[in-house]
N, C-alpha and C positions, 0 to 999 in steps of 0.2 A: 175419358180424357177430362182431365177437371178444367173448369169454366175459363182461368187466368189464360193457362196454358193452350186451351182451344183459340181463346178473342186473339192472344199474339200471334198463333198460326197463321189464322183470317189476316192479320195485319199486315203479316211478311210478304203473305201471297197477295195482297192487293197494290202495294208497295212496287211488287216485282214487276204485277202489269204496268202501273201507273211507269214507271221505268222503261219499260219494254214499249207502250205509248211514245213516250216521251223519246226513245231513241230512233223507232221509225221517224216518227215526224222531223228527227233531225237529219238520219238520212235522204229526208226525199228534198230536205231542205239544200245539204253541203254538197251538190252537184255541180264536178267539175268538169270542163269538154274541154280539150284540145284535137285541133287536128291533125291527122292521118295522111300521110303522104307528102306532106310538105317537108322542107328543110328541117332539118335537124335528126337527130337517131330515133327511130323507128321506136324502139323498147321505151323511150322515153314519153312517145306522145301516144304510147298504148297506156303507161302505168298513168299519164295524164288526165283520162277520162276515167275518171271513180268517185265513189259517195264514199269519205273516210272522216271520220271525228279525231279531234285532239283530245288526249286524253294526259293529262300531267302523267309523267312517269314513262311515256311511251314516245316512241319514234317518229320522226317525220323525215321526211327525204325531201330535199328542195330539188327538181327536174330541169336540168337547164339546157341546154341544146344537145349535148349526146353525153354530159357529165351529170352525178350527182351529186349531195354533197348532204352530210348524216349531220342530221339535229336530235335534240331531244323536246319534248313539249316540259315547259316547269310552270306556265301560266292557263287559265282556261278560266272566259267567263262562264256566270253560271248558265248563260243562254247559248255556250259554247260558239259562237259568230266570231270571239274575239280571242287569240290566243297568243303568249310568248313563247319563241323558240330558242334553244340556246347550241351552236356549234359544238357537236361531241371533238375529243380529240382523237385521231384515226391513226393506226398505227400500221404502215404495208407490210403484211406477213406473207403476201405469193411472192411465188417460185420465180418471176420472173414477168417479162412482154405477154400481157393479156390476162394474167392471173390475176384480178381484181380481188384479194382477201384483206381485209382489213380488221383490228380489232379496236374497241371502243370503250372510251373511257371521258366519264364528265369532267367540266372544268370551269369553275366559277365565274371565270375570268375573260372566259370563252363571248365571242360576238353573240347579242341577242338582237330578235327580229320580232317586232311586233305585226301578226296577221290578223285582220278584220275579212270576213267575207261577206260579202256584196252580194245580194239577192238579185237585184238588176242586172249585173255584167255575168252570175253567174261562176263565181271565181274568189280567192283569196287573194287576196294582195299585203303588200307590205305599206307600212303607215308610218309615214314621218312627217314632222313638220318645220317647216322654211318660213323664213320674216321676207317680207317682200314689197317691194313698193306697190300701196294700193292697186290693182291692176285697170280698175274704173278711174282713177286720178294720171297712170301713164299713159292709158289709150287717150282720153280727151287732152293729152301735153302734147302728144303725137300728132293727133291729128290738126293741133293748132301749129305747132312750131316743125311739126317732122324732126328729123334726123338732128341731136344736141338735145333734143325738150326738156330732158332729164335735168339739164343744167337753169332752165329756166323751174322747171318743177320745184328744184330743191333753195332757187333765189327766192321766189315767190313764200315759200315757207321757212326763210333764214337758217337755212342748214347752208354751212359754209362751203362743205363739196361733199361729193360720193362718199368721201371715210369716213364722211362723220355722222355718216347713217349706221357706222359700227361702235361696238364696243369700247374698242381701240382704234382710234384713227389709222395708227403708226405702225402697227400688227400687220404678218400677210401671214397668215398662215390660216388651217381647217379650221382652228378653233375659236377663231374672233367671230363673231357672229351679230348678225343684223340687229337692231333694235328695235322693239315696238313704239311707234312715235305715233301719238295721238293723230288722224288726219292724214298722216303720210305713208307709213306701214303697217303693215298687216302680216298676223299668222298664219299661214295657212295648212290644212291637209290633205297632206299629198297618198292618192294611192296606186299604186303598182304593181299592177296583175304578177302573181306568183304563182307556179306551176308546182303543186308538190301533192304527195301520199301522206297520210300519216298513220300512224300504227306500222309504219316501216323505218328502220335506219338503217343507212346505205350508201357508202362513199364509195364512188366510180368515176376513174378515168379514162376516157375514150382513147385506145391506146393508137387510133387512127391518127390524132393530133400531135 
C-alpha cells in the first residue's frame, strides 16, 4: 500500500475514534429522566427517559402530557448542548379514531424552538428571553411600599406610567415589547424544562382527549 494512501487510512480510522470518543461522552452527557407512573400517558414518560443527540437533518418529537408533536433539528452547536427545532407540517393519513399516521413535510415558515441542555437539572429546555423590571429593584419597592410600589418605582425613575416602559405606550398587543432601561429593566433568560426524543419525528394525538 503506498505511503500517501496508508497515513489517510491511519487518519480516517483515527478520526472515527476521536468521533466515537466524542459521541459517548455526549451521550452519558444528554440524559434525560422523567417520571413513571405519574399523570400523564404512560408511552410518553417511557420515550421521556433516554440519552438522544440532535443532529441537523433528523427528527425530534416534543413529549407532552399523552401528545406529541414532530420537529425537525436545522440548528446544532458544535458542543451540541444547544440546538434549534423547527415544526414539520403533518398531514393525517389514518383510517380513522386511534390511527395516528401522519406524513411530514418541512416548512420554513414553521415555529422554531431554541433548546439548551442543562447539566444540573439534567434536561433540555426551551430559551427565551423577556425585558423585566429589575427584580432586586421590585422586591426592595415592595417590601418598602407593598401593594402600588411599582407606581412609586417607576416616579422615582421618571417614567411616566407602566406603557412607557414599552415600545409603544398606545400598543396592547404580543408584539409591543418591554424596553431595556438603563437601572430599571432588565433582559432576562428564561428556561423551560422540555420533555423530548430526538432522532425521532412523531405527531400524536391522544384520541382519549
Amino acid at each position: 500500500m503506498p505511503f500517501m494512501l496508508k497515513s489517510l487510512c491511519n487518519l480516517a480510522i483515527q478520526i472515527n475514534q476521536i468521533l466515537k470518543i466524542k459521541l459517548l461522552n455526549m451521550e452519558t452527557i444528554l440524559k434525560q429522566n422523567r417520571k413513571i407512573g405519574v399523570a400523564g400517558g404512560f408511552i410518553n414518560q417511557m420515550m421521556g427517559n433516554n440519552i438522544s443527540i440532535p443532529v441537523v437533518g433528523k427528527g425530534c418529537t416534543i413529549l407532552h402530557y399523552s401528545d406529541r408533536s414532530a420537529y425537525e433539528v436545522i440548528e446544532v452547536t458544535n458542543d451540541g448542548m444547544n440546538c434549534v427545532i423547527r415544526e414539520m407540517d403533518s398531514k393525517f393519513i389514518g383510517s380513522g379514531y386511534g390511527d395516528e399516521r401522519y406524513t411530514y413535510k418541512s416548512n420554513v415558515e414553521n415555529e422554531t424552538k431554541t433548546l439548551e441542555y442543562s447539566n444540573k437539572k439534567q434536561c433540555w429546555g426551551e430559551i427565551t428571553h423577556t425585558v423585566e423590571i429589575i427584580k432586586s429593584l421590585a422586591k426592595n419597592y415592595f417590601n418598602k411600599y407593598g401593594y402600588g410600589s411599582t407606581e412609586f418605582l417607576l416616579k422615582d425613575n421618571g417614567i411616566k406610567s407602566y406603557e412607557h416602559l414599552y415600545e409603544n405606550p398606545n400598543a396592547d398587543n404580543d408584539y409591543n415589547q418591554m424596553m431595556v432601561i438603563n437601572g430599571v429593566t432588565k433582559k432576562y433568560k428564561n428556561f423551560t424544562k422540555v420533555s423530548c426524543i430526538f432522532g425521532k419525528m412523531e405527531k400524536y394525538r391522544d384520541p382519549s382527549f
